[in-house]
C-alpha positions as CSV (number, residue, x, y, z in Angstrom):
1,X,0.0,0.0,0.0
2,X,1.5,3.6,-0.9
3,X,2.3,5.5,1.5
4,X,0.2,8.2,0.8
5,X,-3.0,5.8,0.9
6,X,-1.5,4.3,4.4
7,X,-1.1,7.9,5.7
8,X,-4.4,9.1,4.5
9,X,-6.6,6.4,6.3
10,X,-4.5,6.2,9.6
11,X,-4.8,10.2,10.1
12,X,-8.9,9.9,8.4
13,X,-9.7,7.2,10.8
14,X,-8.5,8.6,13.9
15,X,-9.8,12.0,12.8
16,X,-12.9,10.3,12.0
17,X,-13.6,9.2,16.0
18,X,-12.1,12.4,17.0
19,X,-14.5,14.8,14.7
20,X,-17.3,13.0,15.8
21,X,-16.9,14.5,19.0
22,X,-15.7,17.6,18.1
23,X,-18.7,18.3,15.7
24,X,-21.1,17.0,18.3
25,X,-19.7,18.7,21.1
26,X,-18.9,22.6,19.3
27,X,-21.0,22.2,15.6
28,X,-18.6,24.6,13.8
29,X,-15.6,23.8,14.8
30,X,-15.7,20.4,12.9
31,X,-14.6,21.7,9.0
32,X,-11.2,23.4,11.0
33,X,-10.5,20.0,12.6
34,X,-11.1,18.7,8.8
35,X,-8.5,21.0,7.7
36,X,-6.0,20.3,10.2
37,X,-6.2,16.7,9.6
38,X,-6.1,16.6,5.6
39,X,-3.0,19.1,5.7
40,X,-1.5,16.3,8.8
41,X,-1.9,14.0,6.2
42,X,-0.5,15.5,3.3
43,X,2.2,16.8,5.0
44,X,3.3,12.9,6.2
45,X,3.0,11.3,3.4
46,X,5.3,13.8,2.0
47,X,7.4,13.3,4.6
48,X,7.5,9.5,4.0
49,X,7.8,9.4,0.1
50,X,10.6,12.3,-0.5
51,X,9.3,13.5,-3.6
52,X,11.6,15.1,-5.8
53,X,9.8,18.8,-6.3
54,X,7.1,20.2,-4.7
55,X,4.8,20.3,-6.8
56,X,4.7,16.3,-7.3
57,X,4.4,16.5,-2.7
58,X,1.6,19.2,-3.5
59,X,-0.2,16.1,-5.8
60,X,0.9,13.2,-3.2
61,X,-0.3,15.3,-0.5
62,X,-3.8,16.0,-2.4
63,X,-4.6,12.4,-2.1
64,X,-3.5,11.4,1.4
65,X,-6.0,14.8,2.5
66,X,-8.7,13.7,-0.1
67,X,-8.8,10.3,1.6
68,X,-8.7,11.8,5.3
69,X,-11.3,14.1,4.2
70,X,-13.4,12.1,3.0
71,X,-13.5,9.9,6.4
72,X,-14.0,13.6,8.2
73,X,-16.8,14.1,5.9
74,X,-18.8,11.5,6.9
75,X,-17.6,12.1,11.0
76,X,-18.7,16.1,10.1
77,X,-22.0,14.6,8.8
78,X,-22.8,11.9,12.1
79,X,-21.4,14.6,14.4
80,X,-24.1,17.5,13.1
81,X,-26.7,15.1,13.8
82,X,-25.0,14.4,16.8
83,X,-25.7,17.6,17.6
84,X,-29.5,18.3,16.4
85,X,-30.3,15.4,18.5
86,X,-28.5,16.5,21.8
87,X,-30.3,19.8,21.0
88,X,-33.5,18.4,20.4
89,X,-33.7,15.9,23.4
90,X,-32.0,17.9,25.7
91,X,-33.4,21.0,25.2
92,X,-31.4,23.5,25.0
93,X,-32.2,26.8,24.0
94,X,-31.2,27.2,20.0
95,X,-29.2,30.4,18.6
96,X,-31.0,30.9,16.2
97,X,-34.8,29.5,14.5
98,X,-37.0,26.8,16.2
99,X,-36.1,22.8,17.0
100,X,-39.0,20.9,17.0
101,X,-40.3,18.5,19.9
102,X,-39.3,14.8,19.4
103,X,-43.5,14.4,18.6
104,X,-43.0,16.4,16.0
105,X,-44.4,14.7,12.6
106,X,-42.4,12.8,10.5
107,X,-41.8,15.7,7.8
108,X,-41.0,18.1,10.0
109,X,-38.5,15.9,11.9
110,X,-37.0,14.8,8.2
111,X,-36.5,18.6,7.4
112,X,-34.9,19.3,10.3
113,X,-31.9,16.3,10.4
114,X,-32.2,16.5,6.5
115,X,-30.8,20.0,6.6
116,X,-28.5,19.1,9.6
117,X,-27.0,16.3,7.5
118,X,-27.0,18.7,4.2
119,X,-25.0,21.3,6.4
120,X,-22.4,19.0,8.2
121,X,-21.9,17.7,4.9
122,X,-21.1,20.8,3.4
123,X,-19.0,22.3,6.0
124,X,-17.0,18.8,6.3
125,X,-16.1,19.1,2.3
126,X,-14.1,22.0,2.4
127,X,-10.5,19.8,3.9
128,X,-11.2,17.3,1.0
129,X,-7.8,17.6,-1.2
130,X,-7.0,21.3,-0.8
131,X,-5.5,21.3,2.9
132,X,-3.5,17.8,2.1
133,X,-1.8,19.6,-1.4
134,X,-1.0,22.6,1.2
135,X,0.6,20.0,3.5
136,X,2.4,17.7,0.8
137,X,3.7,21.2,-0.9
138,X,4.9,22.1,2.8
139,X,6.2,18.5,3.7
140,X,8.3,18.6,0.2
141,X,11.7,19.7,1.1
142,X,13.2,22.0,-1.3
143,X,16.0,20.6,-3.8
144,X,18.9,22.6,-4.6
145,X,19.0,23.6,-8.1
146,X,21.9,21.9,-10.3
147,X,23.4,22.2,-13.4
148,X,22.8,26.0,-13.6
149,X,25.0,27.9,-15.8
């Protein structure tokens, strides 16, 4: 297995348990965990495969972060309903618009974890490959240029 596959499901998988929490426990704070850990991820499997330039680390990197975040997508996802249900059951007092009772009917409970799943999903794409080609392109030590006349 390449490194950066090995690197990119090691850092997504532990991420994954930890985001759960994170996006449970603090709602937004879940895409800058996502972040973190797909430019962790890039940046290691750079460090483990010595690419020759950067830009190749910046490529190497983009996958190790696009498979971490795609395992902190789905924890972003599970954590955000996570959340609307600890809102919902133990209720607290929202920020902002209205969380329905758990007798709520059927389509109004569906809208209301269908958006929550729609938003953690949406927030949880944005450390996908961009944050791992930021981390390989950082990882990538910097070759001395040779042969220059």
């Amino acid at each position: 297995m390449l490194p950066r596959v090995k690197t990119g499901l090691i850092v997504g998988l532990v991420g994954l348990v930890l985001n759960i929490c994170v996006a449970t426990a603090f709602g937004l704070c879940g895409p800058l965990f996502t972040l973190i850990a797909g430019g962790l991820a890039g940046f290691l499997a750079a460090r483990q495969e010595k690419m020759p330039v950067k830009g190749a680390g910046a490529r190497l990197g983009a996958v190790a972060g696009s498979i971490t975040g795609g395992l902190m997508l789905i924890s972003q996802a599970l954590g955000g309903i996570g959340a609307l249900l600890w809102i919902q059951y133990s209720g607290t007092h929202p920020l902002f618009g209205t969380i329905p009772p758990p007798s709520a009917d059927l389509t109004t409970q569906a809208i209301y974890y269908g958006t929550g799943l729609l938003t953690g999903i949406c927030f949880g794409g944005v450390g996908l490959a961009l944050a791992g080609a930021g981390g390989g392109y950082v990882g990538t030590p910097a070759q001395p240029l040779s042969n220059l006349s």
